[in-house]
C-alpha positions as a Markdown table, in Angstrom:
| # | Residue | x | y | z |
|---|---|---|---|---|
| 1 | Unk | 90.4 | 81.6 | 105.8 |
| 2 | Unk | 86.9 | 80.5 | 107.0 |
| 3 | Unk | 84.6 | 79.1 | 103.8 |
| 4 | Unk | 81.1 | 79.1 | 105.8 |
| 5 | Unk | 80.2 | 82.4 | 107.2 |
| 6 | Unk | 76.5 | 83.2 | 108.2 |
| 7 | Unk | 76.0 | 87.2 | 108.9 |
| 8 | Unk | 73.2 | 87.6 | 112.1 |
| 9 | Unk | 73.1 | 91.4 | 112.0 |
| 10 | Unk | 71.5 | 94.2 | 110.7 |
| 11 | Unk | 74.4 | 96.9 | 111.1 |
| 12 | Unk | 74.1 | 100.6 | 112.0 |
| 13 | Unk | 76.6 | 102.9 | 112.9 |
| 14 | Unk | 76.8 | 103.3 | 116.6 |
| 15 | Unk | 75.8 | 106.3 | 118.0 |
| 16 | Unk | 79.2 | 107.5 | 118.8 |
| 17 | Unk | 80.1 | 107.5 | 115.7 |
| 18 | Unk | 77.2 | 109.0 | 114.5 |
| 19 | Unk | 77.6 | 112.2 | 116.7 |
| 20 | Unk | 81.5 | 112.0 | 115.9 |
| 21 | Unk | 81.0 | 112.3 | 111.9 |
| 22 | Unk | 78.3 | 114.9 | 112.7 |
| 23 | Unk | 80.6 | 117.0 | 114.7 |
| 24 | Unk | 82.9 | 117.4 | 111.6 |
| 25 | Unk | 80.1 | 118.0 | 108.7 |
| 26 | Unk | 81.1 | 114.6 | 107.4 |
| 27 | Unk | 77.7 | 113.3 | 105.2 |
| 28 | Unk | 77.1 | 109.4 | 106.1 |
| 29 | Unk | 74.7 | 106.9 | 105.4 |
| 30 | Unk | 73.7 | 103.9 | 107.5 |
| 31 | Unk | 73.6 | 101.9 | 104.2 |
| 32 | Unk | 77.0 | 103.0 | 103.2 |
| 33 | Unk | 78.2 | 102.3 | 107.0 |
| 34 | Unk | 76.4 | 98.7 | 107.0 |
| 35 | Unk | 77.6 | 97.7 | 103.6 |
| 36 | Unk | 80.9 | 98.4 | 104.3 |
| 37 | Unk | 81.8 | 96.5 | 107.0 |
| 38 | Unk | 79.7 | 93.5 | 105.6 |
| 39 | Unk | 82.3 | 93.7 | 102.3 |
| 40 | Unk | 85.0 | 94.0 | 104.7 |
| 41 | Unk | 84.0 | 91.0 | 106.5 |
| 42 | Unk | 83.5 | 89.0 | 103.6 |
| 43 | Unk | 86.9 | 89.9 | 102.1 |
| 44 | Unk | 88.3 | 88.7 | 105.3 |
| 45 | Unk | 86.8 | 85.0 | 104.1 |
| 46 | Unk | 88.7 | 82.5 | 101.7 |
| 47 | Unk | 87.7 | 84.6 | 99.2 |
| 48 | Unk | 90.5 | 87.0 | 99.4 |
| 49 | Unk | 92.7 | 83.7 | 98.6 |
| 50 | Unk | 90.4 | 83.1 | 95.4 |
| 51 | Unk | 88.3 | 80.7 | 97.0 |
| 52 | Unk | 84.6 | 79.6 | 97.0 |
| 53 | Unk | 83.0 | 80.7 | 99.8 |
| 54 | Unk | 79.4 | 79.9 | 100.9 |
| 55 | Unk | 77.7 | 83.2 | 102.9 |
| 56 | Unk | 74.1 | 83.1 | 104.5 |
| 57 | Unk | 73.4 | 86.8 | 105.5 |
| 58 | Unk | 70.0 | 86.4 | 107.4 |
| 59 | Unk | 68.9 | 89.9 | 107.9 |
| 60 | Unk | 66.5 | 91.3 | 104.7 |
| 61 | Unk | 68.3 | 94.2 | 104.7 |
| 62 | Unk | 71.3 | 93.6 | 104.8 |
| 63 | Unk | 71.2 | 91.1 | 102.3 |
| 64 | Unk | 69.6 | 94.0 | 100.1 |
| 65 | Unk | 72.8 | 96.1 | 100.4 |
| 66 | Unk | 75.1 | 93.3 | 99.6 |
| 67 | Unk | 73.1 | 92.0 | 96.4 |
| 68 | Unk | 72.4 | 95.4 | 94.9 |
| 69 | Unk | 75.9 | 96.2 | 95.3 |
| 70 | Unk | 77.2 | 93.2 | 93.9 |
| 71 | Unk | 75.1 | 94.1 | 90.8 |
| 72 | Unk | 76.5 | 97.6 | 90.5 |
């Protein structure tokens, strides 16, 4: 229910999971990866209750993720 969030991260798949998704012939992207928990996160926000929320997301890229795929 939180209306302020500020992202820190720059997300990539751990390596564990990496090797794991390898194992199986599963195709992955670390941009896919990253920009999927960030929308997860978000949606976690007051926004999921229709609410305003204000978001800082202070890494480049991943604030490059988020804004291309909100213009999709």
């Amino acid at each position: 229910n939180k209306e302020v969030m500020i992202h820190i991260y720059n997300r990539y798949p751990t390596p564990v999971i990496t090797r794991y998704l390898d194992e199986y012939n599963v195709q992955h992207s670390s941009e896919a990866f990253a920009l999927n928990e960030l929308v997860q996160w978000v949606w976690r926000s007051a926004i999921r209750n229709g609410k305003s929320i204000k978001l800082a997301i202070l890494s480049n890229r991943m604030r490059d993720l988020f804004k291309n795929w909100l213009l999709k």
